[in-house]
N, CA, C and O atoms as CSV, one atom per row, in Angstrom:
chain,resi,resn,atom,element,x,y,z
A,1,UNK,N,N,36.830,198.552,-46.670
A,1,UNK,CA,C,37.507,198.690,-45.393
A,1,UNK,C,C,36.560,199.298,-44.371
A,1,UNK,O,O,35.592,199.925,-44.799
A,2,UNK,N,N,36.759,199.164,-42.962
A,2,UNK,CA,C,36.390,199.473,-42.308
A,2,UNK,C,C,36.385,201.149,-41.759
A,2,UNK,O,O,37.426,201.795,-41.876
A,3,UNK,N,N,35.500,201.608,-41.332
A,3,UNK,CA,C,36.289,203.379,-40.654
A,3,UNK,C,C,37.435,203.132,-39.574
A,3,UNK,O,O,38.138,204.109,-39.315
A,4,UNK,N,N,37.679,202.033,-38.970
A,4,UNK,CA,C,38.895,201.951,-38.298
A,4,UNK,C,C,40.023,202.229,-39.553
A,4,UNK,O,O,40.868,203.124,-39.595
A,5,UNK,N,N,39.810,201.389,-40.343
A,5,UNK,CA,C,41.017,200.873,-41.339
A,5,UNK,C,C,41.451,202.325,-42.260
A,5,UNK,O,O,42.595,202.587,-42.631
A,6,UNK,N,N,40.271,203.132,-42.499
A,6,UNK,CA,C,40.152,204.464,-43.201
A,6,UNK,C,C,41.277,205.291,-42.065
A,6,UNK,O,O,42.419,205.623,-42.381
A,7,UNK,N,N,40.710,205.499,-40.829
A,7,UNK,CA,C,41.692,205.934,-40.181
A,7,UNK,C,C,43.308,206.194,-39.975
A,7,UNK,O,O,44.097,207.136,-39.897
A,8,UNK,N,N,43.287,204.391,-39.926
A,8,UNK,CA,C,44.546,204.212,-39.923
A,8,UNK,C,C,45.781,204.533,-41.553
A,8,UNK,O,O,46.953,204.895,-41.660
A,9,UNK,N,N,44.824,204.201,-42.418
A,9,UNK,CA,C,45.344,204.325,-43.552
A,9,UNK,C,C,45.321,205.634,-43.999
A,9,UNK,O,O,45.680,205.794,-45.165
A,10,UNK,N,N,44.923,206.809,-43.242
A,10,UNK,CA,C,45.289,208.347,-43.206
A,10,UNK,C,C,45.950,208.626,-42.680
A,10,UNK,O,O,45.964,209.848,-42.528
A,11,UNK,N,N,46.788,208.025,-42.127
A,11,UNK,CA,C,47.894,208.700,-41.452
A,11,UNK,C,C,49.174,208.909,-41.646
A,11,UNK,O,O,49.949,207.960,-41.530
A,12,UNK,N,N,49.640,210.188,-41.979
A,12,UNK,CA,C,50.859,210.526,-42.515
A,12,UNK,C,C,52.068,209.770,-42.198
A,12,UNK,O,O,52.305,209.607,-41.001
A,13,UNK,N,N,52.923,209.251,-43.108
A,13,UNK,CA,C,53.883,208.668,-43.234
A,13,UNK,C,C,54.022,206.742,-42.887
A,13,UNK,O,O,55.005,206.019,-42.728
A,14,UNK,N,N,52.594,206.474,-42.885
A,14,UNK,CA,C,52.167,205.169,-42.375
A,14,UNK,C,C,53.367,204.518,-43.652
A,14,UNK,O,O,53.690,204.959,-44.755
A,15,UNK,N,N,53.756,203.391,-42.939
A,15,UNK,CA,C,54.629,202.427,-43.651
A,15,UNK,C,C,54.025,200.885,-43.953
A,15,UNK,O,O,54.387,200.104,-44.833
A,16,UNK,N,N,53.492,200.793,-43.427
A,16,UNK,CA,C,52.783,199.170,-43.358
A,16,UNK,C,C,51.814,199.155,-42.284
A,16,UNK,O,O,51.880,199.594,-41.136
A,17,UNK,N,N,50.559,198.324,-43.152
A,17,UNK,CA,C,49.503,197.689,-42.269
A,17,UNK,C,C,48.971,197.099,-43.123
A,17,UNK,O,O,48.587,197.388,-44.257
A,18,UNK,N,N,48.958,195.922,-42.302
A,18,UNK,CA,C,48.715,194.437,-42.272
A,18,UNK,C,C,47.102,193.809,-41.723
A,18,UNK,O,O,47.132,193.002,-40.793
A,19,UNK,N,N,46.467,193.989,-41.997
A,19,UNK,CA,C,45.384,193.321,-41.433
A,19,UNK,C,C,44.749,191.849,-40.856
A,19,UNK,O,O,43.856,191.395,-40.140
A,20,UNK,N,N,46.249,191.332,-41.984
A,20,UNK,CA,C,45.796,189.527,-41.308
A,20,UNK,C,C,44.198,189.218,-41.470
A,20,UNK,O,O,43.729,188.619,-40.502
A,21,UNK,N,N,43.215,189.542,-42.597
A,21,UNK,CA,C,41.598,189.439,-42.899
A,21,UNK,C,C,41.502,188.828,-43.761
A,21,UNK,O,O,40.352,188.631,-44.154
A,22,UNK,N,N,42.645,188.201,-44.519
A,22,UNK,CA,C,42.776,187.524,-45.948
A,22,UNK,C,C,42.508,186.094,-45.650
A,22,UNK,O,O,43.083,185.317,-44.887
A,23,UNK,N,N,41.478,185.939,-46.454
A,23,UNK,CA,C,41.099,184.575,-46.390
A,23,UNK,C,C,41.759,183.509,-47.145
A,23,UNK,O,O,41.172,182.449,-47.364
A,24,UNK,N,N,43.249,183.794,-47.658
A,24,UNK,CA,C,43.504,182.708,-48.591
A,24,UNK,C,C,45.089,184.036,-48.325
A,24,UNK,O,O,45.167,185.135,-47.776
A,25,UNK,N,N,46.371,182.891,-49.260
A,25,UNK,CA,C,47.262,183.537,-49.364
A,25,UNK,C,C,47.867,184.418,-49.194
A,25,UNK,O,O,47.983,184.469,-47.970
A,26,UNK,N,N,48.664,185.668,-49.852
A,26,UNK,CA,C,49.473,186.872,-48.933
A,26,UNK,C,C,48.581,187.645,-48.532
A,26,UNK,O,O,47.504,188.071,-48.950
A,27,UNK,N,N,49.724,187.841,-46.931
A,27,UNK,CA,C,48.919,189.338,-46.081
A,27,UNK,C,C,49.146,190.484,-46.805
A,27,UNK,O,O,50.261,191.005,-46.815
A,28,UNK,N,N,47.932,191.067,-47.593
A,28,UNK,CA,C,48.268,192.353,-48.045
A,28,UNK,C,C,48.610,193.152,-47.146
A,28,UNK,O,O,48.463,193.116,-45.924
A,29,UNK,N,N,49.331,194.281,-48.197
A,29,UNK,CA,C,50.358,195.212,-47.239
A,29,UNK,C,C,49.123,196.659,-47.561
A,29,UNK,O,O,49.397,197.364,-48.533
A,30,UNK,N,N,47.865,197.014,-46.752
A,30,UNK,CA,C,46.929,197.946,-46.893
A,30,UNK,C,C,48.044,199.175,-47.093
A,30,UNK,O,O,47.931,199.374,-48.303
A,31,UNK,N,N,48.844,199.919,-46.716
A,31,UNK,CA,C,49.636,200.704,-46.846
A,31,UNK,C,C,50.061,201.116,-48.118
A,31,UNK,O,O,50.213,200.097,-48.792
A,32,UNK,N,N,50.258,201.862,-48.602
A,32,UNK,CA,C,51.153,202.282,-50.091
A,32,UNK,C,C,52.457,201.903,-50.221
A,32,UNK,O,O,53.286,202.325,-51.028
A,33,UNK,N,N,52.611,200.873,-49.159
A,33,UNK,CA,C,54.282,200.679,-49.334
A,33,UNK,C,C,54.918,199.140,-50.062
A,33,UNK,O,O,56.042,198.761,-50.391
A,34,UNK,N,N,53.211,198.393,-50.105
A,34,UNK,CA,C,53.371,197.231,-50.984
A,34,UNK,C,C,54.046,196.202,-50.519
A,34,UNK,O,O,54.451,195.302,-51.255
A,35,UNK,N,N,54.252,196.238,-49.125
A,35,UNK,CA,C,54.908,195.119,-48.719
A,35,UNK,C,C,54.389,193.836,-47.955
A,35,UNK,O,O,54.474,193.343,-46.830
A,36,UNK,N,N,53.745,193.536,-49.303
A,36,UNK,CA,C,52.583,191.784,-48.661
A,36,UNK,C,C,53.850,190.966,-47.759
A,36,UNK,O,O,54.992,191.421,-47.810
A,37,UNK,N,N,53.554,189.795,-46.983
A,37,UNK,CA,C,53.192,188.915,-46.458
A,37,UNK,C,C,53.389,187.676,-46.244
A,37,UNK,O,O,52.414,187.335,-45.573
A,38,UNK,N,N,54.174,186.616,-46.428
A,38,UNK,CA,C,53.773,185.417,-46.484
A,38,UNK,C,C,53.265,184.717,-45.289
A,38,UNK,O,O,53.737,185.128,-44.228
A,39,UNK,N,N,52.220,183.541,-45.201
A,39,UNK,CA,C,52.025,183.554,-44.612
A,39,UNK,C,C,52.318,181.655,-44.455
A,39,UNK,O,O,52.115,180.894,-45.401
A,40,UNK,N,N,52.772,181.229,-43.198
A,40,UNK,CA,C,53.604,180.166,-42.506
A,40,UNK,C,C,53.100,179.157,-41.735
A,40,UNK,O,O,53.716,179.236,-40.672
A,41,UNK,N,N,52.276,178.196,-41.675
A,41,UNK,CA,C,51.510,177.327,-40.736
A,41,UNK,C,C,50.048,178.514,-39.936
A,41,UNK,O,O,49.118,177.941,-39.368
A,42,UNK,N,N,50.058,179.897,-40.002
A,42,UNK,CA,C,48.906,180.204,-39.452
A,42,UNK,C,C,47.641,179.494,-39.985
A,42,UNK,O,O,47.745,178.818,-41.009
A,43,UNK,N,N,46.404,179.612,-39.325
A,43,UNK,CA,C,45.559,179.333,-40.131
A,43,UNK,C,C,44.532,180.791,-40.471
A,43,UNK,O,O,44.347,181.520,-39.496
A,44,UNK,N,N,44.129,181.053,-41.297
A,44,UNK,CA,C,42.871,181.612,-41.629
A,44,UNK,C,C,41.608,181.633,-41.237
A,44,UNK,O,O,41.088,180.699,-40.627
A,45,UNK,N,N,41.035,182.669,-41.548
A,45,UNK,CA,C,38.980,182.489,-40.855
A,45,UNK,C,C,39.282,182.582,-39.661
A,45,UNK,O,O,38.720,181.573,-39.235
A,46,UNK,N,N,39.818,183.108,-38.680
A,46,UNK,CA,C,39.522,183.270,-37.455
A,46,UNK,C,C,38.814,184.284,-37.082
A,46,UNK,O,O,39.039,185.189,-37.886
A,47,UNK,N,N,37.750,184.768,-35.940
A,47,UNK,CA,C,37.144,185.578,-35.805
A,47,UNK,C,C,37.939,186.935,-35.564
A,47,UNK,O,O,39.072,186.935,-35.081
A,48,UNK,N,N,37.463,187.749,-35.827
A,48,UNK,CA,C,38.221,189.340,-35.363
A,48,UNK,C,C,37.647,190.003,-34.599
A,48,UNK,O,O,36.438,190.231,-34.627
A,49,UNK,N,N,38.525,190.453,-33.717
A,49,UNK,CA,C,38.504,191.740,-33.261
A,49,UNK,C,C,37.445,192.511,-32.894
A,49,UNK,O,O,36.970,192.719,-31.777
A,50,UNK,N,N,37.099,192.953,-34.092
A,50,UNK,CA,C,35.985,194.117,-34.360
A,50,UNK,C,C,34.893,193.703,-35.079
A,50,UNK,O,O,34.632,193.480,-36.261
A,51,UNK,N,N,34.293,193.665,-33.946
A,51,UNK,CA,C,32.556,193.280,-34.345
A,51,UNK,C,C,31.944,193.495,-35.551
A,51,UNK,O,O,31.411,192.617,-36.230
A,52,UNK,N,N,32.040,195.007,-35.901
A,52,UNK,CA,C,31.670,195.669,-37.375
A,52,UNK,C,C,32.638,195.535,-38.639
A,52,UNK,O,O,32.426,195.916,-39.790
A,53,UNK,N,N,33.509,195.032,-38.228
A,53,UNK,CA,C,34.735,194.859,-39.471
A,53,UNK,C,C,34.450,193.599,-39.834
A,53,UNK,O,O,34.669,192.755,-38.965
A,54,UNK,N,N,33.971,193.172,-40.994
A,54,UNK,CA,C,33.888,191.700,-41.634
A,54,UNK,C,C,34.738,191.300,-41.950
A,54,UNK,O,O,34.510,190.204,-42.462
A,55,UNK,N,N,36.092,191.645,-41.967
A,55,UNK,CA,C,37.435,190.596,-42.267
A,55,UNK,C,C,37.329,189.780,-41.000
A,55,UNK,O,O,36.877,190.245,-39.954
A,56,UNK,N,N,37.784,188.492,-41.148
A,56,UNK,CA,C,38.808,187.518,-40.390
A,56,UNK,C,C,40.242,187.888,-39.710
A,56,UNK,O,O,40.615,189.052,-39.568
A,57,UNK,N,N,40.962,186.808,-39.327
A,57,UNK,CA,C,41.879,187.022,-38.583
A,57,UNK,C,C,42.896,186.242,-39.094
A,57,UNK,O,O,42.733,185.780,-40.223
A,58,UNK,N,N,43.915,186.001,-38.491
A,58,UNK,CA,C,44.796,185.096,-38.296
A,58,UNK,C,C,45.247,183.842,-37.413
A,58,UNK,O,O,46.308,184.170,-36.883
A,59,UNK,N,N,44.919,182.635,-37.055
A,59,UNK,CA,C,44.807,181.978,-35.888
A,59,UNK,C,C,46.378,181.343,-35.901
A,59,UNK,O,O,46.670,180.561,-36.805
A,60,UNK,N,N,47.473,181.735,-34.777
A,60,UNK,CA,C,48.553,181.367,-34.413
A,60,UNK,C,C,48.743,180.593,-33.566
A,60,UNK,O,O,49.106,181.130,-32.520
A,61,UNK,N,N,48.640,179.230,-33.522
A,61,UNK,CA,C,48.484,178.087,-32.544
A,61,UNK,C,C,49.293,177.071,-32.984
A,61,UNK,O,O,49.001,175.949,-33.399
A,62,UNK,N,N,50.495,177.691,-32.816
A,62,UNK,CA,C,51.502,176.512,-33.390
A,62,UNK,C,C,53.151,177.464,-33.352
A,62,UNK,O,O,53.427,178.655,-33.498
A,63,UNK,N,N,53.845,176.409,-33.122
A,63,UNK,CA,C,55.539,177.244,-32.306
A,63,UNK,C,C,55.798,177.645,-33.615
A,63,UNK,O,O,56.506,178.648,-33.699
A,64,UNK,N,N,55.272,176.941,-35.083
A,64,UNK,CA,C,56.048,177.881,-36.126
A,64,UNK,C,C,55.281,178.580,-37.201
A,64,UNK,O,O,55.537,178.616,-38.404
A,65,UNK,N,N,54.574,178.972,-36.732
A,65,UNK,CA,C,53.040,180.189,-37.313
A,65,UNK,C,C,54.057,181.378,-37.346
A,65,UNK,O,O,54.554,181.933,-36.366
A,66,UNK,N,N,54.229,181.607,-38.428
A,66,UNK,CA,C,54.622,183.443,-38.863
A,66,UNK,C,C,53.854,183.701,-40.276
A,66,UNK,O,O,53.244,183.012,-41.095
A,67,UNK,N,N,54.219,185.081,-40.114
A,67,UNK,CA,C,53.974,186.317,-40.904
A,67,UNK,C,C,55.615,186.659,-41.490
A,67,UNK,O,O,56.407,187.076,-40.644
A,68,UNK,N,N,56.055,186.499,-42.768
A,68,UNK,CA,C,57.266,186.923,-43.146
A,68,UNK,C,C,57.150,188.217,-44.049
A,68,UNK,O,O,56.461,188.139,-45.066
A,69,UNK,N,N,57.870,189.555,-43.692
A,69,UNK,CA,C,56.909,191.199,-44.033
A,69,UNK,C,C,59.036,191.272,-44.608
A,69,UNK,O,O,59.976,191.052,-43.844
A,70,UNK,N,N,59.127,191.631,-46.076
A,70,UNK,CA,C,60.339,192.177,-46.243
A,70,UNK,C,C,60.708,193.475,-45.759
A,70,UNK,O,O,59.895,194.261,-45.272
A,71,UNK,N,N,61.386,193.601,-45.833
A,71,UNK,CA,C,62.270,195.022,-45.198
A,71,UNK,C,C,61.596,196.156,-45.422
A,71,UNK,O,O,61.702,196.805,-46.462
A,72,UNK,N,N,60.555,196.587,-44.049
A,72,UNK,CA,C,60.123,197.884,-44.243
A,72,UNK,C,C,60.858,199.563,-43.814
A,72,UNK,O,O,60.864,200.760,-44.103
A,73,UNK,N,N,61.282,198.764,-43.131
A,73,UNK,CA,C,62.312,200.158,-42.497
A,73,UNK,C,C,63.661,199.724,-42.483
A,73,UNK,O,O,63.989,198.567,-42.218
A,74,UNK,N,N,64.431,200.621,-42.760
A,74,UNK,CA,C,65.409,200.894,-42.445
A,74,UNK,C,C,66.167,200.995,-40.441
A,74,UNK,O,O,66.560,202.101,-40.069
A,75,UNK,N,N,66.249,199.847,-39.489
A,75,UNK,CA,C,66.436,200.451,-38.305
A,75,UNK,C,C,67.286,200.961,-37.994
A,75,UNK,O,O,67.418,201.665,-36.993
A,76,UNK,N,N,68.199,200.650,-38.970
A,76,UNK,CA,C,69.837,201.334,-38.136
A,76,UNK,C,C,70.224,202.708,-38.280
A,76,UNK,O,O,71.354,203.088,-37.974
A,77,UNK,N,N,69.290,203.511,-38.756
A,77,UNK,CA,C,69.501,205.080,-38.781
A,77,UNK,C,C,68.814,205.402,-37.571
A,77,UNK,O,O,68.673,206.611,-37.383
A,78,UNK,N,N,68.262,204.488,-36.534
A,78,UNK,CA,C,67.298,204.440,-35.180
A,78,UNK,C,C,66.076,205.777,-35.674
A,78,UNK,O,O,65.876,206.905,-35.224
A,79,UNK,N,N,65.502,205.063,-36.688
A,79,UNK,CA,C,64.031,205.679,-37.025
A,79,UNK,C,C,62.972,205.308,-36.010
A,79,UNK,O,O,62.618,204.176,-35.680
A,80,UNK,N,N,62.534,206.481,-35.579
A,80,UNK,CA,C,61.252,206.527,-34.266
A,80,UNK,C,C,60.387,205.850,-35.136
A,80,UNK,O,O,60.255,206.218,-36.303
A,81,UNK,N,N,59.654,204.677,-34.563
A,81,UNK,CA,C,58.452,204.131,-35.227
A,81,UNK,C,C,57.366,203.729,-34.031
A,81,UNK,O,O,57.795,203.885,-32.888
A,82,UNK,N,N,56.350,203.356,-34.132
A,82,UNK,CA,C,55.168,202.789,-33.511
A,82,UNK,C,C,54.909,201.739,-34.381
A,82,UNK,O,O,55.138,201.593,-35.582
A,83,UNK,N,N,54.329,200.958,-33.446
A,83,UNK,CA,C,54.283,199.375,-33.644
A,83,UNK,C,C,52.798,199.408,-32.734
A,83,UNK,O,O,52.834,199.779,-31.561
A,84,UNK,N,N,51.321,198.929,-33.468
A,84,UNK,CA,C,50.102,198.524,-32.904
A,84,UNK,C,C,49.754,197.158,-33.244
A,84,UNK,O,O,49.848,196.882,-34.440
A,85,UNK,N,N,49.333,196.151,-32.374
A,85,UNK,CA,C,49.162,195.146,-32.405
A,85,UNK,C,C,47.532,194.640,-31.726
A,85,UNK,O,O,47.626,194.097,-30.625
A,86,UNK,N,N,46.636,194.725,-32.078
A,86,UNK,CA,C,45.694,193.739,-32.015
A,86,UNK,C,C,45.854,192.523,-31.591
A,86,UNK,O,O,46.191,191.804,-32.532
A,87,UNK,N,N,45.736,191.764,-30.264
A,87,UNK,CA,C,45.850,190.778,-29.825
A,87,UNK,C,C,44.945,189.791,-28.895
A,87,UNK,O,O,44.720,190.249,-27.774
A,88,UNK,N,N,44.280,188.251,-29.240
A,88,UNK,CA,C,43.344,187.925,-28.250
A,88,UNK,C,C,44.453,186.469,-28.456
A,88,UNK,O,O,45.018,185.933,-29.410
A,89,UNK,N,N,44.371,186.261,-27.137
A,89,UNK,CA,C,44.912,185.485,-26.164
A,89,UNK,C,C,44.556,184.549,-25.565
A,89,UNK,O,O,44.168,184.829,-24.431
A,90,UNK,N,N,44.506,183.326,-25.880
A,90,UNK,CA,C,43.583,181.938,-24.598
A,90,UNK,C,C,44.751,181.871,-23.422
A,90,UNK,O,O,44.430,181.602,-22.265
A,91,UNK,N,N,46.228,182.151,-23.820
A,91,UNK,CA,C,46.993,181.633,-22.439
A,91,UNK,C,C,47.813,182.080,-22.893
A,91,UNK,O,O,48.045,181.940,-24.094
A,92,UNK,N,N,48.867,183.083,-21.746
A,92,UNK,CA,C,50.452,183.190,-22.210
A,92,UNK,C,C,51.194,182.319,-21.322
A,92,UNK,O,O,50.900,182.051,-20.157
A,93,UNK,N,N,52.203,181.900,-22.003
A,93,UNK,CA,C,53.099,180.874,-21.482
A,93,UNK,C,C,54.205,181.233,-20.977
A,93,UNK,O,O,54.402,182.428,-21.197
A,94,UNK,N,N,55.336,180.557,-20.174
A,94,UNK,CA,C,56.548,180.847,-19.979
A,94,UNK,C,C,56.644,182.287,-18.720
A,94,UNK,O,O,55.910,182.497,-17.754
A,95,UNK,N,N,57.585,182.911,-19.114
A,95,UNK,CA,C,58.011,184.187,-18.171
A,95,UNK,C,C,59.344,183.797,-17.592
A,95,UNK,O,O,60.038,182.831,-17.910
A,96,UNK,N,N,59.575,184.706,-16.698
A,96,UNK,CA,C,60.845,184.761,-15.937
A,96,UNK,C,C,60.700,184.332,-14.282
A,96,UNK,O,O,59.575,184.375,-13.784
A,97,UNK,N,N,61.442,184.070,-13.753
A,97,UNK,CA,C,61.338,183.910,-12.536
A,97,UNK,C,C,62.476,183.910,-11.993
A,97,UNK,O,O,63.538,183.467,-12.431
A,98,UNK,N,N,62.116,184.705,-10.468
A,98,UNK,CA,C,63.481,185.145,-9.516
A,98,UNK,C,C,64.205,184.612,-9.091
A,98,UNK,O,O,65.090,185.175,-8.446
């Protein structure tokens, strides 16, 4: 792993992280909480992120590309969580208008 990934994976009460670096089959669940992944029309080998981190990515270019993650939390006791997302972008689509 990376010293980003060391980081993140020190941090008290972490529930899931996902790296999306897997070059083949489930998104491991880096976390102690064991909750891999399936993974849905994405493709694999995409470049990442972070220059110094040698994992891959995830490439989502398609309306039915998911990540399916079983039940990590509990929401309906309205548990405070954080949610970080890593994201590169060629175009966002759609929006609202007045």
């Amino acid at each position: 792993m990376s010293a980003y990934s060391d980081l993140i994976t020190a941090e008290p009460g972490l529930v899931g992280y996902w790296r999306f670096g897997e070059a083949s089959g489930a998104v491991a669940d880096s976390s102690s909480g064991g909750n891999n992944g399936t993974v849905s029309g994405a493709t694999y080998g995409a470049t990442g992120l972070i220059d110094a981190d040698p994992n891959d990515a995830l490439d989502f270019d398609g309306s039915n590309d998911q990540v399916t993650i079983g039940d990590v939390l509990d929401f309906s006791h309205n548990t405070p969580f954080t949610v970080e997302v890593w994201l590169s972008a060629d175009i966002f689509g759609g929006g609202a208008s007045n």
